[in-house]
C-alpha positions as CSV (number, residue, x, y, z in Angstrom):
1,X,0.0,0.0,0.0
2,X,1.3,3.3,-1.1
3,X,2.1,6.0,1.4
4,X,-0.8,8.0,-0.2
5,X,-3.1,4.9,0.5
6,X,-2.4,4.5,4.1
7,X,-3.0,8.5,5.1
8,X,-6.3,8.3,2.7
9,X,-7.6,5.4,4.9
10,X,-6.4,6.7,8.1
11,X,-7.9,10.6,7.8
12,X,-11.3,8.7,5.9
13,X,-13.4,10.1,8.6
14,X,-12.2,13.6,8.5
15,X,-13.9,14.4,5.9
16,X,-12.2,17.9,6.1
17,X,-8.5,17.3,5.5
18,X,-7.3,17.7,1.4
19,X,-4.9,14.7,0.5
20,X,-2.0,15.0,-2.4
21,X,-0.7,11.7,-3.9
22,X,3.1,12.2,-4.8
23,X,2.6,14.0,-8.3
24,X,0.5,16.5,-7.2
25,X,2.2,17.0,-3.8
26,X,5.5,17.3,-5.6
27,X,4.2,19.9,-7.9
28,X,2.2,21.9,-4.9
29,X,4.3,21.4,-2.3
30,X,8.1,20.5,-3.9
31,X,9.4,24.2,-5.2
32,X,12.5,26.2,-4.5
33,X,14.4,29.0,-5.3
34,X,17.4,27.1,-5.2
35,X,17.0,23.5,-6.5
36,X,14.6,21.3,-8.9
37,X,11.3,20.3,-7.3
38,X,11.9,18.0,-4.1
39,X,9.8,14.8,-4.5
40,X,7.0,14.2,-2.1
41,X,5.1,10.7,-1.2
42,X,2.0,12.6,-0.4
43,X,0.5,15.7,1.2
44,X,-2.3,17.0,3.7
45,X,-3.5,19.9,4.3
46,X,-5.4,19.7,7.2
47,X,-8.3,22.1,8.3
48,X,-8.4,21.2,12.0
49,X,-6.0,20.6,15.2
50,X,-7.0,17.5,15.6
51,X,-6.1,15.8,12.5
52,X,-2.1,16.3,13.1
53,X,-2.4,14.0,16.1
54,X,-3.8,11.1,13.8
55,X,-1.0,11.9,11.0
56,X,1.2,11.9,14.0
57,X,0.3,8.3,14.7
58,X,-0.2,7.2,11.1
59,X,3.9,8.4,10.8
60,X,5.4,6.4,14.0
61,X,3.5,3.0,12.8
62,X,3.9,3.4,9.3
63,X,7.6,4.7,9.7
64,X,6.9,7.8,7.1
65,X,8.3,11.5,8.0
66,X,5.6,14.5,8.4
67,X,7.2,17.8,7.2
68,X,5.2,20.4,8.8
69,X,4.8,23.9,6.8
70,X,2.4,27.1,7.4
71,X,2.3,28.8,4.6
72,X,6.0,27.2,2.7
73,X,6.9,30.6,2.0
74,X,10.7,30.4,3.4
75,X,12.1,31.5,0.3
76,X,16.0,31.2,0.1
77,X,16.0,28.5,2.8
78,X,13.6,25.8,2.6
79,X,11.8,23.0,4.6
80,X,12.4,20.2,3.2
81,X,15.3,18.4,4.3
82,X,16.8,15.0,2.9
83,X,15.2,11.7,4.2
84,X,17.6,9.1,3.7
85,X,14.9,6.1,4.5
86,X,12.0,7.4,5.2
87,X,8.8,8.8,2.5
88,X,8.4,12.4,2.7
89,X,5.1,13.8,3.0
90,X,3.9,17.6,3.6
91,X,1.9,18.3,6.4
92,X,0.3,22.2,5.6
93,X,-1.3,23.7,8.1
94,X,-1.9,27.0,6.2
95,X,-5.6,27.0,6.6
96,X,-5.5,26.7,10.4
97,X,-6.2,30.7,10.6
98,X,-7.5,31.3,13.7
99,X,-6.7,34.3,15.6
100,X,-7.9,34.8,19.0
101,X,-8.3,37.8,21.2
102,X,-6.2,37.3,24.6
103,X,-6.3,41.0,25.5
104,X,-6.8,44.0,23.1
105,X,-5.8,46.5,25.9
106,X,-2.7,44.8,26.8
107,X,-2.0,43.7,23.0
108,X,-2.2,40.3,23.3
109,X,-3.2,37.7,20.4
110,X,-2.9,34.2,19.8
111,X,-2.7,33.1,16.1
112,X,-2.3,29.5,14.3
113,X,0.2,28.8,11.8
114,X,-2.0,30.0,8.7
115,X,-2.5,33.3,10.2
116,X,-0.4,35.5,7.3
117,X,1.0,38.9,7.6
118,X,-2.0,40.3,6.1
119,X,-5.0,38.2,8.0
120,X,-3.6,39.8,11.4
121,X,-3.0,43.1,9.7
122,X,-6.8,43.0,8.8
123,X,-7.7,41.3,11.9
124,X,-6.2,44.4,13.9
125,X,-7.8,46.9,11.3
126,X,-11.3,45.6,11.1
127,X,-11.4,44.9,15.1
128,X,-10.0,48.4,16.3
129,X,-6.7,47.2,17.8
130,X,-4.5,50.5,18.1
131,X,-1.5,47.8,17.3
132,X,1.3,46.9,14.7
133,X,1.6,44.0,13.0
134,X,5.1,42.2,13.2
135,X,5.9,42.6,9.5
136,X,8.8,41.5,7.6
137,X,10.3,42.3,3.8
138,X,9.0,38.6,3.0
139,X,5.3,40.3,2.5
140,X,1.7,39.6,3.4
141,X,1.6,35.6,2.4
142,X,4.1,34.8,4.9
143,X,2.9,33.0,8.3
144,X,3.3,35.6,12.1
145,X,4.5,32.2,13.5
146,X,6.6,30.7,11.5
147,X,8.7,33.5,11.3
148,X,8.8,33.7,15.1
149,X,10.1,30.2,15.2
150,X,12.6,30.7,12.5
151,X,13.4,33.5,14.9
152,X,13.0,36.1,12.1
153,X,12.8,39.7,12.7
154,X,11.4,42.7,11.4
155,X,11.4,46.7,11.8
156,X,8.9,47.5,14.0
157,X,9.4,48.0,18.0
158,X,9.2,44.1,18.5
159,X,12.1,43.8,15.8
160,X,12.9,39.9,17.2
161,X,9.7,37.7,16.7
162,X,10.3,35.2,19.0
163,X,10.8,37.3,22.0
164,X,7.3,38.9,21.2
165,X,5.9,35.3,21.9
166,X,4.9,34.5,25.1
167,X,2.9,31.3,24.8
168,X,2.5,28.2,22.6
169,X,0.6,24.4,22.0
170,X,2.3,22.1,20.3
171,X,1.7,18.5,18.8
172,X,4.5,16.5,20.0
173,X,5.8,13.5,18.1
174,X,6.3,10.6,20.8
175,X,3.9,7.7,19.6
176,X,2.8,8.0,23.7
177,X,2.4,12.1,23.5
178,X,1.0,12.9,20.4
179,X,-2.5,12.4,21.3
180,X,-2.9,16.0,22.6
181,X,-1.6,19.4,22.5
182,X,1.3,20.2,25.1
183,X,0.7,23.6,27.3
184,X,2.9,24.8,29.6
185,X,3.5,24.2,33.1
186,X,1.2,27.0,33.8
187,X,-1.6,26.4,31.9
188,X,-2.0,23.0,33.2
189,X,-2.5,24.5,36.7
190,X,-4.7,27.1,35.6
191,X,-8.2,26.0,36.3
192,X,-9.9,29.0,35.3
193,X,-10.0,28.1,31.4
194,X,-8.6,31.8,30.3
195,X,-4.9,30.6,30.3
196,X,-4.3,34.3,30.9
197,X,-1.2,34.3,32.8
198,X,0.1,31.5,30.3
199,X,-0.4,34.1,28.1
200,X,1.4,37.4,29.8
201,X,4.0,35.5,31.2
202,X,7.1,34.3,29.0
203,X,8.9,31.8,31.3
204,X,5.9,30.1,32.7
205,X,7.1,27.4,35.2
206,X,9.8,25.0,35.5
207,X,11.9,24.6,33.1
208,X,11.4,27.1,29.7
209,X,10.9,24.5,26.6
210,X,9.3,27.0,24.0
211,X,12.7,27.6,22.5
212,X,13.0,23.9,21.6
213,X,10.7,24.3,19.1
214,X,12.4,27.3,17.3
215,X,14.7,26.5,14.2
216,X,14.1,22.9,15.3
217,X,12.3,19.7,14.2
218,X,11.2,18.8,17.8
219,X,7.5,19.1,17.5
220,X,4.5,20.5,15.5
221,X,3.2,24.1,17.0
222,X,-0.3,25.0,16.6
223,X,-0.6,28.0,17.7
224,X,1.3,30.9,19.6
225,X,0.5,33.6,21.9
226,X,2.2,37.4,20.8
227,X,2.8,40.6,22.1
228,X,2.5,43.2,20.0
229,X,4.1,46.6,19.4
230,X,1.5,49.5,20.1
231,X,1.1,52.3,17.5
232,X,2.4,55.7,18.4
233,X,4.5,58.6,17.5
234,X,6.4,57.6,13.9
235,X,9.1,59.5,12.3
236,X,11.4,57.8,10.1
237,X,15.0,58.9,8.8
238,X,17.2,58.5,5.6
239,X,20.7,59.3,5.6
240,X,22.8,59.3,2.3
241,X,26.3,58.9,2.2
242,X,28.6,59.6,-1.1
243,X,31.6,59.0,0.4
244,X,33.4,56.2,-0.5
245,X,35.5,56.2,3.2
246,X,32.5,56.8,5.0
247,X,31.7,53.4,6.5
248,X,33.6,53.6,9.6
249,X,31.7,56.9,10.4
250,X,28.4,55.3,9.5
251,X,28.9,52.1,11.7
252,X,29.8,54.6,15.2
253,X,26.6,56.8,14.2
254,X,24.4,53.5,14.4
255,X,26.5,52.2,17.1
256,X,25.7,55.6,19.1
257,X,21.9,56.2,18.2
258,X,21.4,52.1,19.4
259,X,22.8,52.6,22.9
260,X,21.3,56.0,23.2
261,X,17.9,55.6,22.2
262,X,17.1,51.9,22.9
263,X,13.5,51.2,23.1
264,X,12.4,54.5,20.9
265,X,14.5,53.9,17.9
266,X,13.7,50.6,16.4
267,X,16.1,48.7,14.1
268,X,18.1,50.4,11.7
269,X,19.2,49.4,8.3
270,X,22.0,50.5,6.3
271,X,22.7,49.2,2.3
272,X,25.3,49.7,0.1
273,X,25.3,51.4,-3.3
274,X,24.5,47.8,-5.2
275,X,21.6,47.0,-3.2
276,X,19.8,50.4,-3.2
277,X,20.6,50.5,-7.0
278,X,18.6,46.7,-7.1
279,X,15.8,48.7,-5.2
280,X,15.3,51.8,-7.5
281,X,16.6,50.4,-10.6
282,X,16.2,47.4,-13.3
283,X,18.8,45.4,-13.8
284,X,20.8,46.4,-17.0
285,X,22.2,43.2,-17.8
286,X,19.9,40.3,-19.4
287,X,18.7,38.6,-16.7
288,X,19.4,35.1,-18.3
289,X,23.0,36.3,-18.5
290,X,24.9,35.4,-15.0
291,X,27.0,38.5,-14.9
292,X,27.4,41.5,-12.3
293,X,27.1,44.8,-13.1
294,X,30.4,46.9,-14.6
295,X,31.5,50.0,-13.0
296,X,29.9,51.7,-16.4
297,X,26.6,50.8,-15.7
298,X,26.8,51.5,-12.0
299,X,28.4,54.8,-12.3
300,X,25.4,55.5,-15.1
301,X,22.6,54.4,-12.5
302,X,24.1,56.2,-10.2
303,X,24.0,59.0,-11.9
304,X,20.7,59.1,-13.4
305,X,19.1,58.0,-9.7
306,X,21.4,59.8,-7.7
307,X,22.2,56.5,-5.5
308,X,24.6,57.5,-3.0
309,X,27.1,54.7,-1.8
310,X,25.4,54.1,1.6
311,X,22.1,54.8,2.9
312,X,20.4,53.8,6.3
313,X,16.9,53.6,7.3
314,X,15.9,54.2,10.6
315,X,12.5,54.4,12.4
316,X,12.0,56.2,16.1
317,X,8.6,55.3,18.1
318,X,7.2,56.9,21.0
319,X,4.4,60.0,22.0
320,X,5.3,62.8,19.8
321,X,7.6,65.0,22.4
322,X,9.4,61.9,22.6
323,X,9.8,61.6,18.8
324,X,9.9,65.2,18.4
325,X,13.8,65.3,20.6
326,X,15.1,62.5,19.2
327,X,14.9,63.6,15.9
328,X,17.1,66.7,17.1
329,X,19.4,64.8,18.4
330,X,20.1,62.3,16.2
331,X,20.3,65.0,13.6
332,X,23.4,66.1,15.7
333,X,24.7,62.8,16.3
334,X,24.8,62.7,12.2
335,X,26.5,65.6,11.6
336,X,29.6,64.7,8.7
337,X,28.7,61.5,7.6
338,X,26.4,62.4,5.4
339,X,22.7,64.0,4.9
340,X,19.8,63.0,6.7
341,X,16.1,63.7,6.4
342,X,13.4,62.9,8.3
343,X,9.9,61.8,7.3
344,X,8.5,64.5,9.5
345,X,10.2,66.9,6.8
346,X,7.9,69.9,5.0
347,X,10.6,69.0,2.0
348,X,9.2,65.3,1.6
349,X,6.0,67.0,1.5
350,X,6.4,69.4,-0.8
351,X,8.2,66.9,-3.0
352,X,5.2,64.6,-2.7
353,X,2.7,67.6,-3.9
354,X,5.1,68.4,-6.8
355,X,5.3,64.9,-8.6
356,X,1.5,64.6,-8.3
357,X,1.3,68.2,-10.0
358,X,-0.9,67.2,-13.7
359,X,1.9,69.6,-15.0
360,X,5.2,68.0,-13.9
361,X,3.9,64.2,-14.3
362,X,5.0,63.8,-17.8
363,X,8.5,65.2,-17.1
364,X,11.3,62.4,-16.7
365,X,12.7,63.7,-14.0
366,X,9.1,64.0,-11.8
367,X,8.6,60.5,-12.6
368,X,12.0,59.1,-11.6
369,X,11.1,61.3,-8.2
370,X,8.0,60.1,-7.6
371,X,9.2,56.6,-8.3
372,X,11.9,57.2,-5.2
373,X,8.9,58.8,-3.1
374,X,6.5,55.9,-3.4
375,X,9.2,53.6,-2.2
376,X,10.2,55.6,0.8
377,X,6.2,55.3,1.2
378,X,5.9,51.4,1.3
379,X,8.6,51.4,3.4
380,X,7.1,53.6,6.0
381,X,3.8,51.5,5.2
382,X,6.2,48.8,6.8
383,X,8.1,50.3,9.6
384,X,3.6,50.9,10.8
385,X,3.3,47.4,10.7
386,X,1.5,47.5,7.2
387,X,2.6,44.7,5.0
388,X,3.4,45.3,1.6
389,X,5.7,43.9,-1.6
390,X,8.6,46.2,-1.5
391,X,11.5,44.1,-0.1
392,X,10.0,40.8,-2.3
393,X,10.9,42.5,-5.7
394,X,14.3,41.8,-5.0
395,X,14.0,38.1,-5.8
396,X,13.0,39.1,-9.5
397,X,16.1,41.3,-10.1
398,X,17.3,38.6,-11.9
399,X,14.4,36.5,-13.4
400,X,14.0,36.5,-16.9
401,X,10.3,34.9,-17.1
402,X,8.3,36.9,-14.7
403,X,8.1,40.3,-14.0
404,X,6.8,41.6,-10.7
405,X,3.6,42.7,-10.7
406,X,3.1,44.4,-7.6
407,X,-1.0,44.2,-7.8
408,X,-0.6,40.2,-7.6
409,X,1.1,37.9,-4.9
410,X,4.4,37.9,-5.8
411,X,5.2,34.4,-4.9
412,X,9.3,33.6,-5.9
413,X,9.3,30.2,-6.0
414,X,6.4,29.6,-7.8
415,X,7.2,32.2,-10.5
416,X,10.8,30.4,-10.6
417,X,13.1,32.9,-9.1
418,X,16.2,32.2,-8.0
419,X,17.1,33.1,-4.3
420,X,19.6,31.5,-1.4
421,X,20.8,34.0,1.3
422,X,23.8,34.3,2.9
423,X,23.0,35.9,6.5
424,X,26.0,36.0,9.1
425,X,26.2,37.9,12.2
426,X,28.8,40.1,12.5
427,X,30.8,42.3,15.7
428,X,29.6,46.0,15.5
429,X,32.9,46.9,14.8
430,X,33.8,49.4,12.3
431,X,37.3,47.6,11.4
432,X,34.9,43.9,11.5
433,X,32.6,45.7,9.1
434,X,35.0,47.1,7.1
435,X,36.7,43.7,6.8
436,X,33.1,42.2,5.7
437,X,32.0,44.1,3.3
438,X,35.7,43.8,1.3
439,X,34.8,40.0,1.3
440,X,31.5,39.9,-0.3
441,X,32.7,42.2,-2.6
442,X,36.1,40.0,-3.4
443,X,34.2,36.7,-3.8
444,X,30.5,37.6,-5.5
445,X,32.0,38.7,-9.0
446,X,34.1,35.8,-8.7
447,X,30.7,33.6,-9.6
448,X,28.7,36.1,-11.1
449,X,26.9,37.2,-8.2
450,X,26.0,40.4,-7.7
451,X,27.2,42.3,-4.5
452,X,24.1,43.3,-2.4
453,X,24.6,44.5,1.1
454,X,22.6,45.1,3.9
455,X,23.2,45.4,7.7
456,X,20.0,45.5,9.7
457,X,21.5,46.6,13.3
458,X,18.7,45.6,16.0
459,X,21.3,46.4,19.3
460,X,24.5,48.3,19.6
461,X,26.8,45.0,19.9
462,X,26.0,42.7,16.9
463,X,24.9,43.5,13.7
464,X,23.1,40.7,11.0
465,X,23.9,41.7,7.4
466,X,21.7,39.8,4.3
467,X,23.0,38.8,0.9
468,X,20.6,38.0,-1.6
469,X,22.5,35.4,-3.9
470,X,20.2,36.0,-7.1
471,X,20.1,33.9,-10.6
472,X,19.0,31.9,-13.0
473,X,16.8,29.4,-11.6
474,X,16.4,27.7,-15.2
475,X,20.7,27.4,-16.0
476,X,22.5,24.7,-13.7
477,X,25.5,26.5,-14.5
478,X,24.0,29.7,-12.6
479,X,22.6,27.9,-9.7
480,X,25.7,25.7,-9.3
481,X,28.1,29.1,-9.6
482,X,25.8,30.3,-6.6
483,X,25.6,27.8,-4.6
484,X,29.4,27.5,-5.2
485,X,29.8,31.2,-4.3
486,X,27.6,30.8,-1.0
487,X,29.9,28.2,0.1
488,X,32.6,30.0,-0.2
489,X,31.4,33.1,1.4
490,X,30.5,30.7,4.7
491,X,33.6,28.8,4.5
492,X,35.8,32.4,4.2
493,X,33.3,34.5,6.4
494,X,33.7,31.7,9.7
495,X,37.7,32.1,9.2
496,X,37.1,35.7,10.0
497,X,34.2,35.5,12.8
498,X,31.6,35.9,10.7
499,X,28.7,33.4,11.6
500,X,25.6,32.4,10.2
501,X,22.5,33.1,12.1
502,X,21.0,30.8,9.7
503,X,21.3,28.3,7.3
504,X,19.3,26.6,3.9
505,X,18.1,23.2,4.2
506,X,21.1,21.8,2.1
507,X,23.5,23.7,4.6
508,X,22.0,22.5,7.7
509,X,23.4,19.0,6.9
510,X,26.7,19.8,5.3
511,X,27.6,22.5,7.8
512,X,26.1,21.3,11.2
513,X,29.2,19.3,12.8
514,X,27.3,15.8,14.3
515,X,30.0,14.8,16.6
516,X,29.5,18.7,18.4
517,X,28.6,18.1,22.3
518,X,26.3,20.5,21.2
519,X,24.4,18.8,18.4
520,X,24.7,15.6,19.9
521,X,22.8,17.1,23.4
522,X,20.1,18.3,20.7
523,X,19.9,14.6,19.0
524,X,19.5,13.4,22.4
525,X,16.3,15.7,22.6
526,X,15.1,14.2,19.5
527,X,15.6,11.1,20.5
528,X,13.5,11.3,23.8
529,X,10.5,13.4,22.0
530,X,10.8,11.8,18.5
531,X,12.0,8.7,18.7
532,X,11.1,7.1,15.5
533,X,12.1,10.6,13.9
534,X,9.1,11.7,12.0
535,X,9.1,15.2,11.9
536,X,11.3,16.7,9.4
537,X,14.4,14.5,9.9
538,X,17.4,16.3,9.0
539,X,15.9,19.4,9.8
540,X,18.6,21.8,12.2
541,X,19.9,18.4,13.5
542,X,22.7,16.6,11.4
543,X,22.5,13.3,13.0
């Protein structure tokens, strides 16, 4: 009996849960943005709670392995490891979209793992909730909580998603556990059926598991208990740099507006000239051709766009007297490295009037303009919690089958982008960052890669920088050259103390060291809570 067979006559009384044999899971469920299509035994989506806890048991007597996505939007990465003897099948929990009111005066929600950027963002609309919604650049199809447990971040006050959580259920794999949900300590002693302080209360009681189940293929969470950011005070600065030595200066400003304004100014970004140029401008090379940009083509851009060579993005929150000194004084603490504006600005304003003039819209000029101004817009749309498509056009820099359409779901793997990301942390040091930024720009061109840099500096201490490694999903010899050039970025950046916060699918098991004390104390967890491995084997655990 197939694999297909035995869920079908396991789940025949839910009458609710959709099953995939292996073609058409394989074609639903199997793209990247970095390899062919991985091939599936089956699929489920399932439409209630309950119906992971019979897949659960299906898996440990029918030895299979469950690979649980929300919405299988983790572009660049992936979720679907290698199973070396065991059928892989999809479990997709993206229409499990409840969301559930713990406390709209405290800003407290609980949402399952459908619940997208956008549902909560019209949840908070539609029911009044004076709240943000914890947005990233992946857009409004991506899941709240699976980027919390990826430990993902965004821009907004809350910038690191799983801190924001404070309580979670989950469906664990043990063939003698996974007939219920798991609640903390704390919610098991609560009698009063609110599970209130479970949910205002991080830690709960005893020892503090929830982080087991982050970047982790431990158990299957159902839902997940946030704390949002409340909306107040906004104002938003740009700073342009053209000076070619003006890192170092750069880095201290950050470094100094972090450790003086923590808790009003949120995280701050800061990109190089490449990666503002991939944000304001098409690429000029054909985008079936795996080359980088020449120093012509730059300069040009950079010319007719006016790119400077760095730029950071900031965002302060808090009542307006509050936002109202800050922006004084980071204005002073900016003072020669570059110039700096501030959303608040009458000039922004003005500038905003002008380009929508009927007079001036024809001109070239106006419309390069207003083409700037609407994307400083969406990104303020973003740093209020309102999710939007900006940062996602990045993935089609380089496509040459589909352009982005920003009035449809840009969706990169299914419209056959190629994407993988190198993402290392890296010491908030200006000699450190100086160091960093010479390597990506030494080894990219090597493999055709273009050099896109950005640091997004949540404290004072550590900063995590992104490289999107863009191609040709449709040439082997691009995807190979990246994939080439990402290992070598890894392999040079650990020599020089720059580590990876995370890591693609394909990386987890050619990087993660097995033998590690600490890897082995984590495959002893797995062991103990999974221990005919079902869920996602291979999955941030190399044994």
């Amino acid at each position: 009996m197939s694999i297909f067979e035995i869920i079908n006559k396991g789940l025949s009384q839910d009458s609710e849960a959709i099953i995939f044999d292996a073609p058409e899971a394989t074609l639903k469920f199997g793209r990247t943005t970095f390899s062919e299509n991985v091939h599936l035994a089956a699929a489920v989506t399932v439409k209630k709670r309950t119906t992971i806890s019979t897949l659960l048991k299906l898996a440990n007597e029918h030895h299979f392995a469950l690979y649980p996505i929300s919405t299988g939007n983790n572009w660049g990465y992936g979720s679907i490891a290698e199973s070396k003897d065991k059928p892989r099948v999809i479990i997709d929990l993206s229409q499990l979209k409840g969301i559930y009111p713990a406390s709209k005066e405290l800003g407290l929600i609980t949402v399952e793992p459908g619940v997208t950027q956008q549902d909560l963002f019209d949840y908070l609309a539609q029911n009044d909730w004076p709240y943000m919604t914890p947005v990233t650049g992946a857009g409004p199809n991506c899941s709240i909580l699976s980027n919390a447990l990826e430990r993902g971040y965004g821009i907004t006050p809350h910038a690191m998603h799983f801190d924001a959580v404070t309580a979670m259920k989950v469906y664990l794999p043990h063939p003698d556990l996974c007939h219920e949900e798991m609640s903390s300590a704390i919610s098991e002693l609560d009698k009063s059926g609110s599970d209130f302080i479970d949910k205002t209360f991080k830690h709960g009681l005893g020892p503090a598991v929830d982080g087991l189940f982050t970047q982790s293929n431990l158990g299957i969470v159902t839902e997940c208990t946030i704390r949002l950011a409340k909306r107040r005070s906004f104002s938003s600065f740009y700073l342009r740099c053209f000076d070619k030595q003006g890192l170092p200066k750069l880095v201290n400003f950050i470094h100094q507006v972090l450790q003086e304004f923590e808790g009003v100014v949120g995280s701050i970004n800061l990109m190089d000239k490449n990666r503002v140029i991939s944000m304001t401008a098409d690429n000029p090379n054909p985008a079936d051709i795996h080359r980088v940009m020449t120093s012509e083509q730059v300069s040009k851009i950079e010319k007719e766009h006016g790119t400077p060579e760095w730029m950071i993005i900031g965002t302060i929150y808090g009542n307006k007297r509050v936002v109202d000194a800050s922006e004084k004084e980071i204005k002073k603490m900016a003072r020669g490295t570059g110039s700096i504006i501030f959303s608040s600005s009458p000039l922004l304003s003005l500038a905003n009037q002008l380009t929508k003039a009927p007079f001036l819209k024809s001109l070239s000029v106006v419309k390069k303009v207003k083409g700037q101004l609407d994307a400083l817009e969406e990104g303020q749309e973003l740093m209020l919690g309102k999710p939007n498509q900006l940062a996602l056009k990045l993935a089609y820099w380089r496509n040459a089958y589909c352009t982005p359409d920003k009035t449809k779901s840009l969706l990169p793997d299914k419209d056959k982008c190629g994407l993988l990301w190198y993402a290392p942390l890296i010491p908030m040091c200006a000699d450190k960052i100086d160091e960093y930024v010479a390597m990506i720009r030494d080894i990219t061109p090597k493999y055709g890669v273009e050099p896109l840099i950005t640091f997004t500096n949540l404290r004072h201490d550590c900063i995590d920088s992104t490289v999107p490694i863009l191609f040709n999903l449709e040439d082997p010899e691009a995807v190979d050259q990246s994939k080439a050039c990402l290992e070598e970025l890894v392999s040079v950046g650990r020599q020089k103390g720059f580590v990876p916060y995370r890591l693609n699918i394909e990386q987890q098991a050619s990087l993660l060291d097995k033998n590690a004390i600490y890897w082995q104390a984590v495959d002893n967890i797995k062991s103990s809570l999974d221990p005919n491995r079902i869920i996602s084997p291979g999955r941030y655990n190399p044994r």
